[in-house]
N, C-alpha and C positions, 0 to 999 in steps of 0.2 A: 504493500500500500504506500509506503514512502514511495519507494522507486518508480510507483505512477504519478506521484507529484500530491498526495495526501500531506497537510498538516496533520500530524499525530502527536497525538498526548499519549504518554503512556501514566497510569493516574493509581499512584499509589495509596491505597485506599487503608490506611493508619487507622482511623477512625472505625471503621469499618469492621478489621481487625478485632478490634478493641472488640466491640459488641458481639463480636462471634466467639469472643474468648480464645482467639488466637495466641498461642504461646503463652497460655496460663494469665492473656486479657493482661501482660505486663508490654502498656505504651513503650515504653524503651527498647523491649525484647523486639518489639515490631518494625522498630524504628533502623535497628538494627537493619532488621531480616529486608527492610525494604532497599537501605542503601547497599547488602550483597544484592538485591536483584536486579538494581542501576549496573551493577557492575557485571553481574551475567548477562544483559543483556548488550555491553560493549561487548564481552567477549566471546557471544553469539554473532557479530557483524554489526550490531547496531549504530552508526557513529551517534554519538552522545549529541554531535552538534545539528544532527539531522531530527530531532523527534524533542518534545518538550515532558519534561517529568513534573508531575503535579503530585501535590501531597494532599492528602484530604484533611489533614489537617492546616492546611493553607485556605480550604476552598469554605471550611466552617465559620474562619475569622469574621466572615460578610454577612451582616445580620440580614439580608436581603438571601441568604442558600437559608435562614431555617424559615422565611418567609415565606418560601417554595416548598417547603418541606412540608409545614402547615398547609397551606392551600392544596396539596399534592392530598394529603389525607384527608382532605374535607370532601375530595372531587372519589375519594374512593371507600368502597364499604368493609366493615373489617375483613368479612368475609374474603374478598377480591384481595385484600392485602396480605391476608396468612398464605395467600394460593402462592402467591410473590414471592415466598420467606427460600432463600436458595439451598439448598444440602445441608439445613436445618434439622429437616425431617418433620413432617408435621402430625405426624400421630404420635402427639406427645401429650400426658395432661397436663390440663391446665397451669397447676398447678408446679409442674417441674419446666415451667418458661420466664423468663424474664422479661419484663414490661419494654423492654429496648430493644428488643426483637423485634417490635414491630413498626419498629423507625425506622429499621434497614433500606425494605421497600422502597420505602417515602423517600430515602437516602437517594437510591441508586436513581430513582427518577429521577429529583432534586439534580444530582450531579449530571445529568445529562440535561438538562434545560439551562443548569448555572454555568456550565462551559460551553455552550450551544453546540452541539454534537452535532452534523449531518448524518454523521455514520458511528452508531455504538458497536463495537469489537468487545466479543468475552466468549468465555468458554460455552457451550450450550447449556449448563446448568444453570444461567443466567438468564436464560429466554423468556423468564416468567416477566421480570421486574422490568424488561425490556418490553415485551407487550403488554403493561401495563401502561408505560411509557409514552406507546401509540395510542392506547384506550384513551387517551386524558391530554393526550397533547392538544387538543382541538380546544378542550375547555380554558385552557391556559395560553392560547390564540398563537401557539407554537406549530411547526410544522411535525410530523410526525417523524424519527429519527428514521433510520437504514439500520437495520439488525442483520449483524455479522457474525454467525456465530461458530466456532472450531469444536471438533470433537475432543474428549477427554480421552488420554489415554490412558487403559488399561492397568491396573496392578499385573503384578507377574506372577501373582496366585491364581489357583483354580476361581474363576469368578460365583458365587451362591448362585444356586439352582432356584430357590425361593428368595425373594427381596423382603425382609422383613417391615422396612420402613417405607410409603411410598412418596417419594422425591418428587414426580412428574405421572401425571396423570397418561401420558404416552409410554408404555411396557417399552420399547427401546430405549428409549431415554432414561427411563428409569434405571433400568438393567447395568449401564452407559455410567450414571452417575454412581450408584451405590457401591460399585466397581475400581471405581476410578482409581489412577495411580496415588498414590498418598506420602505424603513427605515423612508423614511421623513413623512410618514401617522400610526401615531403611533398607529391608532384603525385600522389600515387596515392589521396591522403584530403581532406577536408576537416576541419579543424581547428575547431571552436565559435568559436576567437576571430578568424577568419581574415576581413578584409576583403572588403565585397562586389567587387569588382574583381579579388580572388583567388577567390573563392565563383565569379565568372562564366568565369575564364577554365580552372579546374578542372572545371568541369560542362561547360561549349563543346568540352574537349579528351578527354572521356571516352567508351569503349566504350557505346554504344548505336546497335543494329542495327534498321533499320526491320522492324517485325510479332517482331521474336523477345521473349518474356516471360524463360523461364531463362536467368539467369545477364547480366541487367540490371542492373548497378548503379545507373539511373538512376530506371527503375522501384522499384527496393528502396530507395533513399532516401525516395518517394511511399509506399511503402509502410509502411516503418517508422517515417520521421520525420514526414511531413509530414501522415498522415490521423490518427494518434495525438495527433498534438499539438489535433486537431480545427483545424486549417486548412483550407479549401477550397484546390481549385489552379485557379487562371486558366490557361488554356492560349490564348494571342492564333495566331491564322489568319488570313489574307486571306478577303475573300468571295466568292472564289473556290474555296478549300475547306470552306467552312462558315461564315465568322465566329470569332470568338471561344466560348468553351466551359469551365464549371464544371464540374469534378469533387465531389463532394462524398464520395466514398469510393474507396477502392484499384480497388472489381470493374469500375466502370463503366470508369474508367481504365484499366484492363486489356484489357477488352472491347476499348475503342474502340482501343487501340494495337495488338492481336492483329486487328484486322482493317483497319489499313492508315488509319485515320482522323485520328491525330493524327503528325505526322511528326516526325521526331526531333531535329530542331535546336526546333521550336516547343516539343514535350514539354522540352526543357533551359532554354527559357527560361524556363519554366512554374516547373519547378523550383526556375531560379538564385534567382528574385522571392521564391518561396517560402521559399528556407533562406534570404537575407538579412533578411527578416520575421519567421522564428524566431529567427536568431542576435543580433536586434537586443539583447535586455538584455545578452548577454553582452559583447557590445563596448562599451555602454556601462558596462558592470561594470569591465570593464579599463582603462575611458578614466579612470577613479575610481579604482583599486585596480591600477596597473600594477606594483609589483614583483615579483609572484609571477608574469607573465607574464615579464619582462625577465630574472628569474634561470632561468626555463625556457627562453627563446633562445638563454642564453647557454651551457647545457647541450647544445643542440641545436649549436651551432656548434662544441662542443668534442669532439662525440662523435669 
């Protein structure tokens, strides 16, 4: 979206945070974790001087954002507004929720009228607060924003058969969310700045079933990270099953794994080569700029 000539915020949401009891809901611990993700996302390609970082706590200062916030919650019913509440889970009682929960909402709209958004970008677990967004932007004499939204990747566990909690009223999405890759399970994600030697023994130990496509996390890394980035994936065989074999897109890789042709420990090493290939600046980015890693471990240690 930059490189097509997009203003981009990228809008760290502090506050935000805070009410979801992110990192034990300590502002500091966040404040932290957002200035490492300034920094992951230089050493993704980002140029720092091409896209704007906002802080939500910068955007609360303006007594005119809780002015929108209020009017935001007057134009909606509570009902409409807990549907909104993102990877909260809403089959909670009452009773085990707290009252600031249901600002979030009101938040995330709020934020997208107080920075005049044309085009809202978040993961699809966000698609709620973002069509809410639409629903009310008329009454608030705003244009309706552009909802963009990326798929969650995958933990690298067997994903639940049954969803206990329900996220999203769409069974995909649902399934999508509850699933999702998660920071706090550190064998259950890969981490950008993580060691090829943890990159291998994290992908060697992951959920992937020989011929099954849904609910692949190893497949859905090929998919999301690895053909986007325009990688090719080497997949190494003996010749006795074929030889060696280039994928050059997700379908063919699909194919050929849905029909029993690439087997699942050589599909992971295919893989592992692969992400330590894309992860390579970033490691190098941290071997140069290691504090904003070091004071995130030591967050992680403390949790």
């Amino acid at each position: 979206m930059i490189d097509v000539g997009f203003d981009f915020i990228i809008f760290l949401a502090d506050w935000h945070s805070w009410i979801n009891n992110k990192l034990g809901g300590d502002i500091k611990k966040i404040r932290v974790a957002g200035e490492y993700f300034k920094h992951c996302f230089t050493a993704l390609g980002i140029n720092p001087n091409r896209v704007k970082y906002l802080w939500a706590s910068d955007l609360v200062k303006d007594v005119s954002y809780w002015e929108k916030v209020v009017r935001i919650a007057k134009s909606a019913s509570l009902q409409r507004t807990w549907r909104a509440l993102p990877i909260m889970g809403r089959e909670m009682n009452l009773t085990d929720i707290e009252t600031a929960w249901v600002y979030y909402p009101c938040m995330q709209v709020a934020d997208i009228f107080q920075m005049e958004l044309d085009v809202a970008c978040a993961g699809i677990d966000q698609r709620k607060a973002h069509m809410l967004a639409r629903d009310i932007a008329e009454k608030h004499s705003r244009t309706k924003p552009i909802c963009i939204h990326t798929p969650l990747l995958m933990g690298l566990s067997e994903p639940e058969k049954k969803v206990k909690v329900q996220y999203d009223e769409n069974p995909d999405v649902n399934v999508q969310i509850s699933s999702k890759m998660s920071k706090s399970v550190p064998i259950n994600c890969i981490y950008i700045h993580d060691s090829p030697d943890a990159v291998k023994m994290k992908i060697q130990n992951a959920y992937c079933p020989p011929r099954e496509i849904q609910g692949n996390p190893i497949l859905e890394i090929a998919r999301h990270a690895i053909f986007p980035a325009n990688l090719a994936l080497d997949v190494t065989r003996s010749a006795k099953y074929g030889g060696p074999v280039m994928f050059n897109n997700y379908e063919e890789l699909e194919t050929a794994y849905r029909h029993g042709k690439i087997h699942p420990l050589d599909l992971k090493n295919g893989i592992t080569e692969a992400l330590v290939k894309l992860l390579t600046p970033v490691r190098e980015y941290f071997r140069h700029h290691p504090e904003p890693l070091e004071l995130m471990r030591k967050i992680e240690i403390t949790r």
